[in-house]
C-alpha positions in Angstrom: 133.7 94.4 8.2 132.4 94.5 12.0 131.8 90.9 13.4 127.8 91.1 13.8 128.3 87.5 16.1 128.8 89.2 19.3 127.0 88.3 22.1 125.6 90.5 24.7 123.9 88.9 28.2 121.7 90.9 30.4 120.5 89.5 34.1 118.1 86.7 32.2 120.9 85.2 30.9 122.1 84.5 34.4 120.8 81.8 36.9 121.9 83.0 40.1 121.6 79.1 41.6 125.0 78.0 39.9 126.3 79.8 42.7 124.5 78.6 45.4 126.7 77.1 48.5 129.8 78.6 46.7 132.0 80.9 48.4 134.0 83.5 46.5 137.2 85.0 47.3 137.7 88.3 46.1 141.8 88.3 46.0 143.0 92.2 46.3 140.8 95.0 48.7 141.6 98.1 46.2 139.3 100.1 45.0 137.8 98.0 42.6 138.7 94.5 45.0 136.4 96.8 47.3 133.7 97.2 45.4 133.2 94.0 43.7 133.2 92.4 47.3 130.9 95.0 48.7 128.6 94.1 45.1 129.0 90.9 45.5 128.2 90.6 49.4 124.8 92.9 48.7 123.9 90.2 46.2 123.9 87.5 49.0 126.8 85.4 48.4 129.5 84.0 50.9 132.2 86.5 50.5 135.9 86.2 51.8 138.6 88.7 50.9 142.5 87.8 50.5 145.3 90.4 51.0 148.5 90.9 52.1 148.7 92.7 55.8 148.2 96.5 54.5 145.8 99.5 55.1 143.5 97.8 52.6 143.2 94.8 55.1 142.5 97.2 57.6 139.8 98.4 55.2 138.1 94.8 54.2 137.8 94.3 58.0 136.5 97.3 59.4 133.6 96.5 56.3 133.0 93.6 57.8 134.7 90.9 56.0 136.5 87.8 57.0 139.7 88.5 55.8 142.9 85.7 55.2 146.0 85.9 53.5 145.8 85.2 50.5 146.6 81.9 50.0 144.1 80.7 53.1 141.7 82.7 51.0 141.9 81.0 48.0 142.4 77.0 49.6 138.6 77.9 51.1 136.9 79.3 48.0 135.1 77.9 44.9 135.7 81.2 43.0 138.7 83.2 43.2 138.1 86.6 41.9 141.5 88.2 41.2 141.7 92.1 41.5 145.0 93.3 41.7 147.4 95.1 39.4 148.5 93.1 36.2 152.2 94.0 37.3 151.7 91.8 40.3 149.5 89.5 39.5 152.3 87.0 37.7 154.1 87.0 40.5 150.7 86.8 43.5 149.6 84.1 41.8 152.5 81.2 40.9 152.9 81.9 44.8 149.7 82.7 46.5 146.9 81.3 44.5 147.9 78.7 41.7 149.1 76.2 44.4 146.1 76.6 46.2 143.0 76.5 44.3 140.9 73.3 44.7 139.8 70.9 41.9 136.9 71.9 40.3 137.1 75.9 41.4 137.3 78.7 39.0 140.1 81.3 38.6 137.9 84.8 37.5 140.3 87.5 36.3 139.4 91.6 36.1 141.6 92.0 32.9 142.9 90.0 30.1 146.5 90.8 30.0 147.8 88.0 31.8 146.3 85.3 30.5 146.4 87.1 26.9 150.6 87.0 27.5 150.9 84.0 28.8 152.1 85.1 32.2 149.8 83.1 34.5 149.5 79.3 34.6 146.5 78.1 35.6 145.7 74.2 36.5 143.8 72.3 34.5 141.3 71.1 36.4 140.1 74.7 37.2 137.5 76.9 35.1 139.3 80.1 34.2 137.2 82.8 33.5 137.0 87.0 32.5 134.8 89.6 34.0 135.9 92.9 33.9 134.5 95.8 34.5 134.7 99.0 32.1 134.1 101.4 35.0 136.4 102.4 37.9 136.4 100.8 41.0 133.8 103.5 42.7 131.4 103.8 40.0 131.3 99.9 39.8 130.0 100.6 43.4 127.7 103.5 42.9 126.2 101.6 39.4 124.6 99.0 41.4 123.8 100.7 45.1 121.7 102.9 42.3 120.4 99.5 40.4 121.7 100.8 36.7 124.4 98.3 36.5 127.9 99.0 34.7 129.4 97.6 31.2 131.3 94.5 31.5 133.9 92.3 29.3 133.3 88.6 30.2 134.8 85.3 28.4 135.3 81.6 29.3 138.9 80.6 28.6 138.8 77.3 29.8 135.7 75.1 30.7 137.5 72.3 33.1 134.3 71.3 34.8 131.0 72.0 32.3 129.6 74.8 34.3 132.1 77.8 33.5 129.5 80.1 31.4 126.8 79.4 34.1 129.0 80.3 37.2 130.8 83.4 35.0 127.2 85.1 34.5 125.9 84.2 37.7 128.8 86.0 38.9 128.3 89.0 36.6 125.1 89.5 37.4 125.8 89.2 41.1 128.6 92.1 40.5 125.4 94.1 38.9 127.3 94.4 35.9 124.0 92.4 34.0 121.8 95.0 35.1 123.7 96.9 32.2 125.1 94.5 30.1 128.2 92.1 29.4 129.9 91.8 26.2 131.7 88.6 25.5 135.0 89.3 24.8 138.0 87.0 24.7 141.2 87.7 27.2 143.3 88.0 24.1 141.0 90.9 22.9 139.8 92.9 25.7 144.0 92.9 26.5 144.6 94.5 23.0 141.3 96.5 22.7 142.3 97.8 26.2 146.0 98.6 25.9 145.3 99.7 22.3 143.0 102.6 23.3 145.4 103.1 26.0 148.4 104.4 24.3 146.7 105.3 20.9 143.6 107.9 21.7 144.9 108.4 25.4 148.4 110.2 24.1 146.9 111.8 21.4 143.9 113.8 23.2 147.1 114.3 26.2 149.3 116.1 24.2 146.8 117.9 22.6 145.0 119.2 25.6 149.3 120.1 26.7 150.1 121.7 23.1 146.4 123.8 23.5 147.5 124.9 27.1 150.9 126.2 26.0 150.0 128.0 22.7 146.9 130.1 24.5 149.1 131.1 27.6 151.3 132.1 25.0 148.7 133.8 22.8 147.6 135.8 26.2 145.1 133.7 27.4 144.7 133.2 30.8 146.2 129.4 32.3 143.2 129.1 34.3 140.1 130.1 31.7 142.4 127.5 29.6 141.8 124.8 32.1 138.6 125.8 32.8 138.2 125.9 29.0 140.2 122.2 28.5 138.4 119.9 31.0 137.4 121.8 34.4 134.3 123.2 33.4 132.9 119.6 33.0 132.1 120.3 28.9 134.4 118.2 27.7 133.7 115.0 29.9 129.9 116.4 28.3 131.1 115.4 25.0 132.0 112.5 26.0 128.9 111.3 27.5 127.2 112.5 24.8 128.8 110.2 22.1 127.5 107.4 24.4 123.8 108.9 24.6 123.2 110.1 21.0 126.1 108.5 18.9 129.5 109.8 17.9 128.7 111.4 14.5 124.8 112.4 15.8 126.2 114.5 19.1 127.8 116.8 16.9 123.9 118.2 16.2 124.2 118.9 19.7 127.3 121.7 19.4 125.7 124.5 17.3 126.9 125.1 13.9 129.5 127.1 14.6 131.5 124.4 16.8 130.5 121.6 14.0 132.0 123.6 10.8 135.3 124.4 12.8 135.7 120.8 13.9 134.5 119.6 10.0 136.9 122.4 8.3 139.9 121.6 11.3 139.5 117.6 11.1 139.8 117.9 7.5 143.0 119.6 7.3 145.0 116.4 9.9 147.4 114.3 8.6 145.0 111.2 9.1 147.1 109.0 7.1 150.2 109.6 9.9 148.1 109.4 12.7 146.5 105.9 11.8 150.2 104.6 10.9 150.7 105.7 14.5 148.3 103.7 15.2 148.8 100.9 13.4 152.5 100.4 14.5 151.2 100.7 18.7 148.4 98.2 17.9 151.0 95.4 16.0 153.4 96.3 18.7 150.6 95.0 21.0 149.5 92.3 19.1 152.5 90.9 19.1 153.7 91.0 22.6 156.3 93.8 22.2 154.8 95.9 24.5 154.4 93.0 27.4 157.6 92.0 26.9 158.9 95.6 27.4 157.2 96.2 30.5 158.0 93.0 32.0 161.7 94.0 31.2 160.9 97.2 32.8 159.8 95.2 35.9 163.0 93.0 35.9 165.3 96.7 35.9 163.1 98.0 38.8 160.4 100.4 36.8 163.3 102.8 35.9 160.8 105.0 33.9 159.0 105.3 37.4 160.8 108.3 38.3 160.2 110.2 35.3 156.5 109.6 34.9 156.3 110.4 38.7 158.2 114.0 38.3 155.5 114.8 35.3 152.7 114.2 37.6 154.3 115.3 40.8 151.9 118.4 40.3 154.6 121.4 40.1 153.2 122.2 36.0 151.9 125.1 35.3 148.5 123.1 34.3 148.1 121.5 37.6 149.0 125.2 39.5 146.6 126.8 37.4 144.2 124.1 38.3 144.8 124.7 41.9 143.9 128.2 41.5 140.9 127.6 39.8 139.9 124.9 42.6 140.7 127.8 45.1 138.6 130.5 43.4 135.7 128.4 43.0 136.2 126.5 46.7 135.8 123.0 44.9 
């Protein structure tokens, strides 16, 4: 049965003056490091940004910001705002942050998986807190320069100094993530619902969309109507957005009847009970730290697997050069 305690905060929930006179150090000038700093500037608090001496320095400064290495960064903030990979953040933060945060600040992390796994050790003294946004980096961005906001996980995983939630929603609404809506959601959760969805429904509609591709070009379907068909036409991203407007079971209405009995009579006739053990095995493999224990071996060996993944994405398919002919035909 679904848990009906969950809490939901929207921009009344947040007093914007448990920030006041606090300086926040957004640690990482990526795309999302970009524009939560950007969001978070607009909102009129004192922003600094941390990063090593790359093209996204470069960046943070030609936007305007003061920007230090990272461990000046975080020694001269009350909230450090940590937005780099989870690969590196173990590593960026025993060295570069931990060592340096003051009594009394507060860690704020953009995902759950390293404090879910126990790969970060934060000081006692210091609130550690979760906000993290369910949208990539430059939506995050466009969401609040257009004042509708953007979905957000958000938790309190250690209260050192009495005013965690307070400066955690302050925060989030400062982002413009309360213009939409925060869900609390422990780190331990938003780590598993994450990396569950990840390599559960993310593999499955992959190889489907691959398995459809092959069988029409072999049925005498043009690669490019298949693409076009698959995802470039923008219908199935339409699906999507529909099962967020009118409901997962209610879009279907919106498909025509000949669409919703061929799904019905198809759906039907799936090994369900295979696919959910699938399922089941990823999410306990999850759960149990199997899966962040295999990928912090696969850091220790050098990301062997690197060079595979990057030879199936290196473009040379025939998907991606029937894409490419699509894009040329229709000069997008």
């Amino acid at each position: 049965m679904a848990d009906e305690r969950v809490t939901f905060y929207r921009e009344a929930d947040a007093d914007p003056s448990a920030l006041t006179g606090q300086r926040v150090a957004v640690i990482g000038y990526g795309n999302l490091g970009a524009s939560m700093a950007l969001n978070l500037r607009d909102a009129g608090l004192d922003v600094v940004v941390g990063n090593r001496d790359d093209d996204y320095r470069g960046r943070a400064s030609s936007d305007g910001f003061s920007v230090l290495d990272i461990p000046e960064a975080t020694g001269r903030a009350d909230i450090v705002y940590l937005l780099i990979p989870d690969e590196a953040t173990p590593e960026c933060f025993s060295e570069s942050v931990a060592p340096f945060l003051q009594p009394a600040s507060a860690v704020c992390f953009a995902s759950g998986y390293c404090l879910a796994y126990g790969l970060v050790e934060v000081p006692e003294e210091v609130d550690v807190l979760l906000l993290a946004p369910r949208m990539l980096g430059e939506e995050v961005r466009r969401a609040a320069l257009e004042q509708r906001g953007f979905v957000s996980y958000v938790s309190v995983e250690h209260d050192a100094t009495g005013k965690a939630l307070p400066r955690l929603l302050a925060l989030a609404a400062a982002s413009g993530s309360l213009r939409r809506g925060a869900l609390a959601l422990s780190a331990a959760q938003e780590a598993t619902l994450d990396l569950m969805i990840e390599q559960t429904v993310g593999p499955y509609v992959g190889l489907a969309i691959q398995h459809a591709f092959a069988l029409g070009v072999e049925a005498g379907l043009p690669p490019e109507a298949l693409v076009l068909e698959l995802y470039m036409s923008g219908e199935m991203s339409r699906v999507f957005r529909a099962f967020a407007a009118d409901g997962f079971f209610r879009s279907v209405a919106g498909h025509g009847l000949v669409a919703a009995y061929g799904g019905f009579l198809r759906t039907l006739a799936m090994d369900g009970a295979s696919m959910r053990q699938a399922f089941q095995e990823v999410l306990e493999d999850i759960r149990s730290g199997g899966f962040a224990a295999k990928l912090q071996e696969e850091k220790e060996r050098g990301y062997p697997s690197l060079a595979a993944i990057d030879a199936i994405t290196a473009g040379t398919d025939p998907m991606s050069e029937a894409e490419a002919r699509v894009r040329a035909a229709l000069g997008s």
